[in-house]
Structures are given as C-alpha cells and as structure tokens.
ZATINU-443829 format. One line per field, with one value per residue (C-alpha): residue number from 1; x negated, y negated, z. Coordinates in pm, whole numbers, m for minus. Example, Ala and Ser with C-alpha at 12.3 -4.5 7.8 and 13.67 -1.06 7.14 Angstrom:
BEGIN
pos [1; 2]
c1 [m1230; m1367]
c2 [450; 106]
c3 [780; 714]
***
This chain:
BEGIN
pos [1; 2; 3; 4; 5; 6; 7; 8; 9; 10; 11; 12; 13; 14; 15; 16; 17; 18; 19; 20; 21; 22; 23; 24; 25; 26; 27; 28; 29; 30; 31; 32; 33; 34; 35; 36; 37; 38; 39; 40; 41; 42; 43; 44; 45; 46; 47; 48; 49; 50; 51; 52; 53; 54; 55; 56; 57; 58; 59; 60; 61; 62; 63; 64; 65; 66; 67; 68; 69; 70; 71; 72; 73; 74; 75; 76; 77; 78; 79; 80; 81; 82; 83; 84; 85; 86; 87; 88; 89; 90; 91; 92; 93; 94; 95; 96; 97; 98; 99; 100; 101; 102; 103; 104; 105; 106; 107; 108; 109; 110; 111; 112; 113; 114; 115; 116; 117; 118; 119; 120; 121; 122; 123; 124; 125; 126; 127; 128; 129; 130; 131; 132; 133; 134; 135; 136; 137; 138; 139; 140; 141; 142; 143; 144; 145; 146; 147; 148; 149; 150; 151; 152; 153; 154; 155; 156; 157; 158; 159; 160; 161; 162; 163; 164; 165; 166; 167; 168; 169; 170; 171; 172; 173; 174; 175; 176; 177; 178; 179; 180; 181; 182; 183]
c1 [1217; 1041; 696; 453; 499; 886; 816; 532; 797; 1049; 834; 810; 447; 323; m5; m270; m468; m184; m343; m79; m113; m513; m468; m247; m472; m771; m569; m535; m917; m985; m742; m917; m1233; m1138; m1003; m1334; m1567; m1380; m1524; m1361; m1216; m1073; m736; m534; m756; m662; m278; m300; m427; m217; 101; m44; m120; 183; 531; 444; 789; 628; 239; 47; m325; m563; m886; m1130; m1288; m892; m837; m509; m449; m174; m26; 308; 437; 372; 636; 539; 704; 674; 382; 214; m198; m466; m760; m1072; m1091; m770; m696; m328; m249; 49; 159; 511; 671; 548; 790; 633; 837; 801; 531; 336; m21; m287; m581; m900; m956; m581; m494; m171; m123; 159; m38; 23; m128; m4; m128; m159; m505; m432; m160; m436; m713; m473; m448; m103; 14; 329; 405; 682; 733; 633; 800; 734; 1020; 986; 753; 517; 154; m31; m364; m730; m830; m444; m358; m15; 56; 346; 715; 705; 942; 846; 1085; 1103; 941; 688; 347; 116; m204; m535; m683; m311; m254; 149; 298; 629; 879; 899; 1174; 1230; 1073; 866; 451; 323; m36; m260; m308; m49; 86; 397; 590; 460; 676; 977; 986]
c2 [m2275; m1988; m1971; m1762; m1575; m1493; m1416; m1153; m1013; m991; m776; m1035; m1166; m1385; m1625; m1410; m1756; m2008; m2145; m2061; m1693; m1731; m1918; m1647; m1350; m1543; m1534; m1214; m1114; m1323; m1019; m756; m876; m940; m586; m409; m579; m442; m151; 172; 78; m256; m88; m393; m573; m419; m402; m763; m802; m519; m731; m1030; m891; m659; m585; m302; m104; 109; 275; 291; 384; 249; 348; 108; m31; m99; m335; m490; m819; m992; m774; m947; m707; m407; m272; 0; 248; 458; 658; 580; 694; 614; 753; 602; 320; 327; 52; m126; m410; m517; m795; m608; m458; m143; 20; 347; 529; 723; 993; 893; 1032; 917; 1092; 896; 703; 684; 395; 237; 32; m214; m430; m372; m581; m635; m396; m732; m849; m1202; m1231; m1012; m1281; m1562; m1403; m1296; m986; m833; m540; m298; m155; 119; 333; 614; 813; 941; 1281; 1245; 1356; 1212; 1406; 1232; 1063; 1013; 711; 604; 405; 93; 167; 526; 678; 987; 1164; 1192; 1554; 1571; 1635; 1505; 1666; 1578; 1379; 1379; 1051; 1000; 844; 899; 963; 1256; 1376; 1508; 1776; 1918; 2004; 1773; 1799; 1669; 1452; 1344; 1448; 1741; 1931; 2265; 2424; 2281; 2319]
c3 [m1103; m911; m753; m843; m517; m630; m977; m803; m577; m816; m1051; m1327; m1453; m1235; m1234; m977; m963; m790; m494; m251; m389; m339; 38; 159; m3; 179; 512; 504; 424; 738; 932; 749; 806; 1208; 1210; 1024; 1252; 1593; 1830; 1828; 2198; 2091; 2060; 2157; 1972; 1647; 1730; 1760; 1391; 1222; 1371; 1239; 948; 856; 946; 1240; 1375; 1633; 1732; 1444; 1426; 1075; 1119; 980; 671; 579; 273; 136; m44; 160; 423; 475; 186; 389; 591; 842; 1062; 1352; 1428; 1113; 1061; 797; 779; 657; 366; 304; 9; m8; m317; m169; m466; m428; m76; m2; 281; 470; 715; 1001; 1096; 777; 761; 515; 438; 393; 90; m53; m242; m288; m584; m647; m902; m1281; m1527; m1886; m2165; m2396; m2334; m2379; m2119; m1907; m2009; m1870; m1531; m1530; m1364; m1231; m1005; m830; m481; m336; m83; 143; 304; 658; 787; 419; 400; 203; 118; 87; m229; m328; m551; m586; m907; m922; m859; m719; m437; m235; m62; 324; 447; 140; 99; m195; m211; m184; m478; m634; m875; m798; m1151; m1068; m825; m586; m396; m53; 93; m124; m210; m483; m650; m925; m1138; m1295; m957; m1033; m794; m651; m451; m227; 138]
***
C-alpha cells in the first residue's frame, strides 16, 4: 500500500491532511520563515537554508518573501534567480535548469485538485511536475499551471498563464500563454 506522500508524487489523489504530509509542509515553513526573516547581507545565511530546504546544484540567488510547501520537490540548477515573492507548490518535482531567471511574483503550481467537489470537500488532491529547461526567462506575474515543460532558451512573458507545454527557444505570451515568435 502507498503513502500519501507516493500517491502525491506519483500524480494520483492523495489525502493533503496525512500528518507526515502536514509535519514535513510545517518543516519547511520553519525554512521559509528562517529565510524571510534574514538581512540582505546574510548571504551564507540564506545558502544554508535554500540547501536545507531544496535540492541546490550550483549559486543561486531568491530574493525574499519566498514561499513553497515542501521544498525537497524542487530541484534547482546553476545560476538560478527569483525575484521578489516568488510562490512554489511543490506537491510534485519541479526540476529548473540552468541560467533560469524569475521575475517577481511568478508562481509555480504543481497542485491540482479534483473538479468533483466531494472528493475536493474530503481533502484529496493530486498533482504533476513541472520542468524548466536551461537559459528560460520567465517574465513577472507568470503562473505556470500542473504538468507543463518549457523548452531550454525560451522566454514567457510577463503576466503569461503557461497551460501547456512550450518548446525550445522561443517567445511565449498571454494568457493562455501561445507562442510568439521563435528565436
């Protein structure tokens, strides 16, 4: 029989409320709330939470408030940058490459929740990964929705809600988010 925590990373509906699911959630909003709270000049400081708190590969720079729900699902590379209040539900792995920039306010979402509102009313949710291919922009305001892919070399634009996949190199934009031109 699975735990919760499997059935949530294998995409399947899961029960948000199991206590191991709410202990490790709470762990983590101890991190956050460590990491909010530094001073601008606590640089080690915060490199020591973001490795506690996530898989790190290389220099990465998060400029607080930064929110997520457990951290350990987020996987992230080289020379990675978020600017302000950036929001990650990490229920499902969510895998960012290299030179990744976020704007402020971009939200990634792996979270899904049933369209039957009594499986909703019973607390159970699922969810999908999310992952970001090396050298991608991604503009202020962005949200990017369950299960997408975009391509390595790609820029989404600002206030962009990404539905669906988008491939390499190219300039994506609106909402729902749609290729502009390729690069």
């Amino acid at each position: 029989m699975k735990s919760e925590k499997e059935k949530m990373l294998a995409g399947e509906l899961y029960f948000a409320g199991d206590q191991n699911l709410m202990d490790d959630r709470l762990m983590a909003r101890v991190l956050i709330s460590e990491y909010n709270s530094t001073k601008p000049i606590e640089t080690e400081e915060r490199k020591e939470i973001l490795e506690k708190l996530m898989v790190v590969k290389g220099e990465i720079k998060i400029e607080p408030p930064f929110y997520c729900d457990y951290g350990y699902n987020i996987e992230v590379g080289k020379n990675f940058y978020a600017n302000f209040s950036c929001t990650i539900l990490d229920v499902n792995r969510v895998i960012i490459g290299d030179n990744v920039m976020f704007g402020p306010n971009v939200q990634v979402y792996t979270a899904t929740h049933p369209l039957d509102a009594e499986e909703r009313i019973k607390g159970l949710e699922s969810s999908k990964p999310i992952t970001i291919g090396d050298n991608v922009w991604i503009g202020g305001g962005a949200v990017l929705l369950p299960g997408i892919t975009i391509g390595k070399n790609t820029t989404i634009g600002a206030g962009s809600v990404v539905t669906k996949d988008i491939p390499d190199n190219v300039f994506a934009g609106g909402n729902p988010c749609k290729i502009i031109k390729k690069l």
